[in-house]
N, C-alpha and C positions, 0 to 999 in steps of 0.2 A: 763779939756777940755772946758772953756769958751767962749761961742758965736761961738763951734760948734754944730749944731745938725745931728742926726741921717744920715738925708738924704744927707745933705753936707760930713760926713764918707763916704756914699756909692758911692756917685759922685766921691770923690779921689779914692776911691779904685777901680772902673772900671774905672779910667782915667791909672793908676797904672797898672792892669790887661792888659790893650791894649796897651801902651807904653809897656809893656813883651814882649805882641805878635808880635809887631812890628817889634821890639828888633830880635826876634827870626828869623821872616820871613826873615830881613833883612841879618842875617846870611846864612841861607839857600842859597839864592839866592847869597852870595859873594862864598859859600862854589861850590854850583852847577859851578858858572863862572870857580872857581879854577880847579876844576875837568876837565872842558870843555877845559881850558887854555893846563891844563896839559898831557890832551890825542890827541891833536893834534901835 
């Protein structure tokens, strides 16, 4: 791992960690529409 250090790891890995969450919320809320879609 040349010309990374420690703090540049943890910078990608909460860059990493929130594109998830993102990721996730982003689901929820298609999943919640679908549901919405679907009961009308």
């Amino acid at each position: 791992m040349v010309g990374l250090d420690w703090d540049t790891v943890g910078c990608a890995v909460d860059m990493v960690g929130r594109l998830k969450d993102m990721i996730g919320l982003a689901r929820d809320m298609i999943g919640l529409g679908e549901n919405m879609v679907g009961y009308t």
